[in-house]
NUMILUM-722990 format. One line per 2 residues: for each residue x, y, z of C-alpha. Coordinates in steps of 0.2 Angstrom, whole numbers, m for minus. Each point is the difference from the previous one (the first is absolute). Example, Ala and Ser with C-alpha at 12.3 -4.5 7.8 and 13.67 -1.06 7.14 Angstrom:
<rs>
62,m22,39 ~ 6,17,m3
</rs>
This chain:
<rs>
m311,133,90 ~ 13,9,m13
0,m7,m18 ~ 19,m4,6
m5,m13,16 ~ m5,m18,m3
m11,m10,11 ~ 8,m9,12
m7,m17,m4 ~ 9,5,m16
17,3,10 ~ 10,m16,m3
14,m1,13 ~ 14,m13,m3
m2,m14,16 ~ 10,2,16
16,m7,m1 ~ 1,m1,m19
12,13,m5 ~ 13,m10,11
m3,m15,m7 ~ 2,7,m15
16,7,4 ~ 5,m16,8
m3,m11,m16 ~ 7,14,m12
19,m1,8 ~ m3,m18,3
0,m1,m20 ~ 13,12,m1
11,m11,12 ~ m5,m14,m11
4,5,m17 ~ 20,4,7
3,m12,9 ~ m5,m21,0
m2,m3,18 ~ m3,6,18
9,m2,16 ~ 0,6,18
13,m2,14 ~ m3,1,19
10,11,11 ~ 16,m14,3
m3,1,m19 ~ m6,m16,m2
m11,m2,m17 ~ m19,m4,6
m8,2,m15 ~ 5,m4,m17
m13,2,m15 ~ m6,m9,m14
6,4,m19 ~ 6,m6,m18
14,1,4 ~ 1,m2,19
8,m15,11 ~ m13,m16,m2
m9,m4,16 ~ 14,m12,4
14,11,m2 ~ m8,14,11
2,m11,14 ~ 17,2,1
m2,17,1 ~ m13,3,12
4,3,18 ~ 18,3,m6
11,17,m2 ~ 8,m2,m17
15,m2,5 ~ m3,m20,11
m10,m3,m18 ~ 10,m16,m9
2,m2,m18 ~ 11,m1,m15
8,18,m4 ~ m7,8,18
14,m6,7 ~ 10,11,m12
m8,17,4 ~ 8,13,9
m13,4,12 ~ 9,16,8
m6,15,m8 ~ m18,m6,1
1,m5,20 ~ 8,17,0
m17,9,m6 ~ m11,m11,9
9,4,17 ~ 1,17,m3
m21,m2,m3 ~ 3,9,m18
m8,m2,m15 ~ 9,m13,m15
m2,m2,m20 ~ 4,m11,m11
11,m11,14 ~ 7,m15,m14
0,m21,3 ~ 4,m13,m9
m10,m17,5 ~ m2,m15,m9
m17,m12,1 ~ m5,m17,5
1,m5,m21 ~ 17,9,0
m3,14,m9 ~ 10,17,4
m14,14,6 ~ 7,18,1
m12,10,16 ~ m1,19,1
m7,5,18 ~ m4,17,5
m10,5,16 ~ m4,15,14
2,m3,19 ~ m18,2,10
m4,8,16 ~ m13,0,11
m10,17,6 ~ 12,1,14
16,m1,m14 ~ 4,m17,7
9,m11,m15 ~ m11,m14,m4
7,m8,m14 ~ 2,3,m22
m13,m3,m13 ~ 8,m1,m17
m1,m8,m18 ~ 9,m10,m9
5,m3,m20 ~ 5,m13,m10
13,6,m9 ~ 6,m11,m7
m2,2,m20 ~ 8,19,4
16,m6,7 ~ 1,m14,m16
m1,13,m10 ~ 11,11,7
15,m14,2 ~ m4,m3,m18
3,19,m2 ~ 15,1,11
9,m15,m11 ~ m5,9,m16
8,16,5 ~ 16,m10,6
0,m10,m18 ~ 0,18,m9
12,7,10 ~ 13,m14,m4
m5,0,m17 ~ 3,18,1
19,m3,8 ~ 1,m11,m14
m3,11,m14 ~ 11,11,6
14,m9,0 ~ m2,m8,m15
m3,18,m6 ~ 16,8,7
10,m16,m5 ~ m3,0,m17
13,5,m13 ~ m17,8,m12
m4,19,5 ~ m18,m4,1
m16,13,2 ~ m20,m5,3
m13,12,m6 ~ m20,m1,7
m12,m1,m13 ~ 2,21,1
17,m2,m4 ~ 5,5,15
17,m6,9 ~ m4,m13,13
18,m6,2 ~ 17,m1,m5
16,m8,6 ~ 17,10,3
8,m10,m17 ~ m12,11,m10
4,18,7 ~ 20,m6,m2
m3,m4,m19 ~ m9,14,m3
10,10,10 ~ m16,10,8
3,15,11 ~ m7,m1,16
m20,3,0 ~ m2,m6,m17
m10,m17,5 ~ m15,2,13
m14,m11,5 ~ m16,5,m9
10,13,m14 ~ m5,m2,m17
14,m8,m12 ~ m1,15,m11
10,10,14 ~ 13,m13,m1
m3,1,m20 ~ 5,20,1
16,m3,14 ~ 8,m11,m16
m3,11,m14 ~ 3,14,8
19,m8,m2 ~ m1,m2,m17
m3,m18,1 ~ m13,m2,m14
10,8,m12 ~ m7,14,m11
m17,4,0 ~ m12,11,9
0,m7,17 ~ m20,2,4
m5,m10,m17 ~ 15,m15,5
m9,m1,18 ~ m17,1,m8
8,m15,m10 ~ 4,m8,12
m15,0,11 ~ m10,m4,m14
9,m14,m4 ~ m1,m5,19
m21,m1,1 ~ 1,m9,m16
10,m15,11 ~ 15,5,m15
15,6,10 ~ 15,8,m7
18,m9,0 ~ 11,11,m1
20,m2,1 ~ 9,11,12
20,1,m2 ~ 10,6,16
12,13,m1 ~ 18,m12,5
12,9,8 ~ 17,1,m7
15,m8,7 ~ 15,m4,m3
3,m19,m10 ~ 9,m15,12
16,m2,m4 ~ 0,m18,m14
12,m14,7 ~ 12,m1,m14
0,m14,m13 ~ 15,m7,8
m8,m3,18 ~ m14,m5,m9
5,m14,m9 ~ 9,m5,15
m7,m17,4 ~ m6,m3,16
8,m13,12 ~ m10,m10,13
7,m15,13 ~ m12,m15,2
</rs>
């Protein structure tokens, strides 16, 4: 005997059969920890077996499942399922995921059901019925309509904005805490009569800063130091005012009513 080989009443061999058990009780917890309960159908595709779970039909409930397809099952909201595309897969002997249903309870309450499952055969290949799971998923579809009417009540507040933005008679700019341009409205680009370009979403101020003194605007000055000015007066929450006068275009005057017409009285009929 080699200093490598072991007695064999020192060999320990695992017991016949325990490896697949193993395996067995391994996806069973796997299959557990996704999904809340178990269920099988026959070949006609009626369900002859239907677990036990948290969040599972109560004994009483599964009695009006058993020995049924899903579709002669009676309830509140089933009657309200398009059943189609399911009956579609299940003919066709193909796997399905996540196949929605809306139920509601004995006590009333509204249950959300995700049901998933793969078709079975025999060693021949002859269909012999599904095995799925199924989740309460309710909670997830809560949250996600409370999503859904969040996103719709920021879209109309957005709409809203907008408009009140676009309608306004003030030019009006926002700035992020980087003093960058968030947004504008169209009143502020006609008053500062901006050339095309000059605002973007996400450009820093001082670029619009530069597009205005590079006119003139600011009066004398070197025009790096009155943009530093500016911005410094900006982080300290200090903004400038400052007037800006608009060239008028000449034309020429309206022709005055004479004093004549204009102490003519007027006349009215009652």
């Amino acid at each position: 005997m080699t200093a490598r080989e072991k007695p064999a009443e020192e060999r320990l061999e695992p017991p016949a059969g325990a490896p697949l058990d193993n395996a067995e009780r391994r996806l069973r917890d796997f299959a557990e920890a996704a999904s809340d309960w178990f269920w099988e159908l026959d070949r006609e595709l009626r369900i002859i077996y239907m677990s036990d779970g948290v969040n599972a039909p109560s004994s009483d409930s599964a009695r009006d499942f058993l020995g049924k397809r899903i579709t002669e099952v009676r309830g509140r909201g089933l009657e309200q399922v398009d059943w189609a595309p399911l009956l579609e897969l299940q003919l066709a002997r193909q796997p399905f995921r996540d196949f929605r249903l809306c139920r509601a309870t004995r006590g009333g309450a509204i249950r959300h059901v995700s049901l998933s499952g793969i078709p079975v055969f025999d060693a021949e290949g002859a269909f012999q019925g599904y095995r799925g799971v199924s989740r309460d998923i309710t909670k997830q579809v809560n949250a996600e309509t409370r999503v859904g009417m969040a996103e719709r009540e920021l879209r109309e507040k957005t709409r809203l904005l907008e408009a009140t933005l676009e309608n306004m008679e003030q030019g009006l700019i926002v700035l992020d805490a980087g003093l960058h341009i968030r947004a504008w409205n169209d009143r502020c680009v006609a008053l500062l009569d901006l050339p095309k370009g000059a605002m973007g979403v996400g450009r820093p101020v001082e670029h619009l800063f530069r597009v205005i003194g590079e006119r003139d605007e600011y009066g004398p000055g070197d025009l790096n130091a009155i943009v530093a000015t500016l911005m410094d007066r900006l982080v300290r929450c200090d903004p400038p005012i400052w007037v800006r006068q608009r060239r008028r275009i000449c034309s020429a005057p309206a022709t005055r009513p004479s004093s004549r017409a204009a102490a003519r009285p007027s006349s009215s009929r009652t």
